[in-house]
C-alpha positions in Angstrom: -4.4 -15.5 2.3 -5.6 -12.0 1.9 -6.8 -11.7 5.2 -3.6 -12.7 6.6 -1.5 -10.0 4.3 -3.9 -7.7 5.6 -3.5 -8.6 9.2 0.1 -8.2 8.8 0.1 -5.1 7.1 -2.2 -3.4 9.8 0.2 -4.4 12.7 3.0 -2.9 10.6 1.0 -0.2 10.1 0.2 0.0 13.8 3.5 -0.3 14.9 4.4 3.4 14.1 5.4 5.2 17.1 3.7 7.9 18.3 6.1 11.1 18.8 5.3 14.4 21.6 5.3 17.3 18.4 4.3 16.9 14.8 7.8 17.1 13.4 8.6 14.6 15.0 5.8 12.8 14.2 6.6 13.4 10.6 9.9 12.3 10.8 9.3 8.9 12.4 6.5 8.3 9.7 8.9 9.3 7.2 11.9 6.7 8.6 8.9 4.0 9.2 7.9 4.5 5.4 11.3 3.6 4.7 11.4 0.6 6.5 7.5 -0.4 4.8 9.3 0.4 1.3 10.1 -3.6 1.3 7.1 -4.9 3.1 5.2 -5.7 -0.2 8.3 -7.2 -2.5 9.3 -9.1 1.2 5.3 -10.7 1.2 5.6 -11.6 -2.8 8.5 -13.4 -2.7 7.4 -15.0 0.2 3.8 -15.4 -0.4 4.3 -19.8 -0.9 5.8 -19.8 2.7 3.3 -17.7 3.9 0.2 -19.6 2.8 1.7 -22.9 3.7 2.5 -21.4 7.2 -0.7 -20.0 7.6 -2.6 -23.1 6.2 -0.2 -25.2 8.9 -1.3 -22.6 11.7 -4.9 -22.6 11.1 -5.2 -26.1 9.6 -7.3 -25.0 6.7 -6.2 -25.6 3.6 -5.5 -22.0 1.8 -6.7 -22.7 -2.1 -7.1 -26.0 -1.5 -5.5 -27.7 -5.2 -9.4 -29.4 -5.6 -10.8 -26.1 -6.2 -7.8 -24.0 -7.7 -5.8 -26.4 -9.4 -3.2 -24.8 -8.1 0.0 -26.9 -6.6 1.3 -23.4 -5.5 1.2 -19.9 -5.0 2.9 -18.5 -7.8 4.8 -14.9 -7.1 6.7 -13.0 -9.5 7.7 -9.3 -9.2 8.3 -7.9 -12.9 10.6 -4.9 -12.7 9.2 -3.7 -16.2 5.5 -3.8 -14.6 6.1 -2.0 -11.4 7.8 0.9 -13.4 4.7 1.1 -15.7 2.3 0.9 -12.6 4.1 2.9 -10.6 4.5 5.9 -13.3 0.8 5.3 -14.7 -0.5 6.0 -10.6 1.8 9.2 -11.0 0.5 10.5 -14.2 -2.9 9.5 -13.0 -2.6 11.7 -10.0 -1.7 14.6 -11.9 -3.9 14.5 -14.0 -6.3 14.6 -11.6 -4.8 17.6 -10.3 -5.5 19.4 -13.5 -8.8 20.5 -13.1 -9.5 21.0 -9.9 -6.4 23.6 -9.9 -8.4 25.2 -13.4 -11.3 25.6 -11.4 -9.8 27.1 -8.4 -7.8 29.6 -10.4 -11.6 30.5 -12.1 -12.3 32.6 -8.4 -10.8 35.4 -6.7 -8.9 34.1 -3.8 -10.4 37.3 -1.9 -13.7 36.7 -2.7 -13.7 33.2 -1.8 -12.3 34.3 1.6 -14.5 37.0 2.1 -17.8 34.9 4.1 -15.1 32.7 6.1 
């Protein structure tokens, strides 16, 4: 199953044109992220039909209910967990920030230069 999300995300991925000049390269990626936004809630709520799809394609069973004991694949997107996610991963990355900036401010930005 994860190999055929990830299949499916690399040709969406993929399917970004390629534009003459980097604006316009940027503003293509920026209207394709747009269109990806709803990519990953799409595959949740979705995910059942895909493996049963897939498993019908490749005639394999995907978690086959002998080993998983699973009669489905469940999928549920929780609101309340994709806000706490989503603002952890931002608080995270600046964080992150933090000290790297601290050490940069330690130098002279003409000393650091001056060798280059």
């Amino acid at each position: 199953m994860k190999l055929a999300l990830a299949a499916i995300a690399a040709a969406l991925m993929c399917s970004i044109p390629v534009a003459a000049s980097a604006e316009s390269y940027s503003e293509r990626l920026g209207d394709a992220m747009k269109d990806a936004r709803w990519t990953g809630p799409l595959l949740a709520s979705n995910a059942e039909t895909l493996r049963a799809w897939v498993s019908n394609l490749t005639n394999v069973p995907i978690f086959p209910p002998e080993v998983f004991f699973l009669s489905s694949l469940p999928s549920k997107i929780d609101p309340g967990e994709v806000t706490v996610v989503a603002c952890l991963a931002l608080g995270l990355s600046f964080l992150a920030t933090l000290y790297p900036a601290w050490r940069a401010a330690q130098y002279d930005p003409v000393e650091a230069l001056r060798y280059e």
